[in-house]
N, C-alpha and C positions, 0 to 999 in steps of 0.2 A: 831142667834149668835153662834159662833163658841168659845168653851172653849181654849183657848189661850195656856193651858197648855198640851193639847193633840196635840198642831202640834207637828210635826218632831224639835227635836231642832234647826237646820240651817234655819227653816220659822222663827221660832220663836224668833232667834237670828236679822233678820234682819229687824220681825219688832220693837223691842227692840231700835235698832238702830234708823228707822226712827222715831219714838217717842223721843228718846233723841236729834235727830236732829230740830226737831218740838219745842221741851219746849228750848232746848239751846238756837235757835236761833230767837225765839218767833214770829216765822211765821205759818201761816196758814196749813201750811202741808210739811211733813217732810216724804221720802222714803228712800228705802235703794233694790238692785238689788244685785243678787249673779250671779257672771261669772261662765263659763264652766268650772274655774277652782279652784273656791270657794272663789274667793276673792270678795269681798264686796266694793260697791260703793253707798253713803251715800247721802245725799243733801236735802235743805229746800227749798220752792218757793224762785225764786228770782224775784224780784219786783223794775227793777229802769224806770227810765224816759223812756230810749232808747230800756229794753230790757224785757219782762214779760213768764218767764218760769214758770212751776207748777215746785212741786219735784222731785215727777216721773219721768220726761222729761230732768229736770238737771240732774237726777243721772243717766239716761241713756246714756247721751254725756259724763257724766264723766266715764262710762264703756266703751266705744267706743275711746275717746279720749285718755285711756290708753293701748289699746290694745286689749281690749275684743273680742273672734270672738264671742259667743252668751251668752244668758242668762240661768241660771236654773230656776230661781224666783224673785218676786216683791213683795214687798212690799209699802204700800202709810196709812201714819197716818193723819187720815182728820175730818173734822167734816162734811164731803161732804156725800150721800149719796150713790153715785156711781163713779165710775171709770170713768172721762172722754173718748168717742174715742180717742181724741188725742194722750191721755195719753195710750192707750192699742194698738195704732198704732206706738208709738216709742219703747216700750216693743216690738209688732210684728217683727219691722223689725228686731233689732236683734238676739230675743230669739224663734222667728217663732210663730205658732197660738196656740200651746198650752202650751206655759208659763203661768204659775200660778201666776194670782198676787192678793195677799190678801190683802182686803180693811179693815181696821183696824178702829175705833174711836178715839179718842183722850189721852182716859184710856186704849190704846194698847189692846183692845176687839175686836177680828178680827171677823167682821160682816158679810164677804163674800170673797170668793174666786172664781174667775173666769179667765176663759182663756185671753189669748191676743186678741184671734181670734173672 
């Protein structure tokens, strides 16, 4: 386990975010991605009939979708025990193989940190 309070404040801030994303929207896992330019892109699983994204995956199209050219960092609030590939291959494509994305628990306890790559 990683002390939550020793990240960098900008890890820290975003996973802050996907946690609130998480308990708001009372989904299963809630992320938050910082662009190249500090801006913050937020997102819950979304879960309909037609369409099944994780967090992670949504909040990367929603950094893409507004413009983003890459990422700094990741973040993913879960009660999962590891980072999907999926999920560290839509990180990749934008933010390349050594974006840092921290895998956090539910109580915003970030349990690990690992690359995209």
């Amino acid at each position: 386990m990683t002390d939550s309070s020793a990240l960098d404040p900008e890890d820290r801030k975003i996973v802050t975010l996907a946690r609130s994303a998480r308990a708001r929207n009372g989904v299963p896992e809630g992320a938050a991605v910082r662009d190249e330019t500090g801006r913050t892109y937020v997102a819950g699983t979304v879960s309909l009939p037609s369409l099944e994204l994780s967090a992670l995956r949504t909040a990367v199209a929603m950094a893409v979708a507004s413009g983003a050219k890459s990422l700094e960092a990741a973040a993913v609030v879960t009660a999962a025990e590891s980072v999907s590939e999926q999920d560290r291959a839509a990180v990749r494509d934008l933010g390349g193989e050594r974006t840092p994305v921290l895998l956090a628990g539910p109580d915003g306890t970030v349990r690990s940190t690992v690359t995209a790559g």
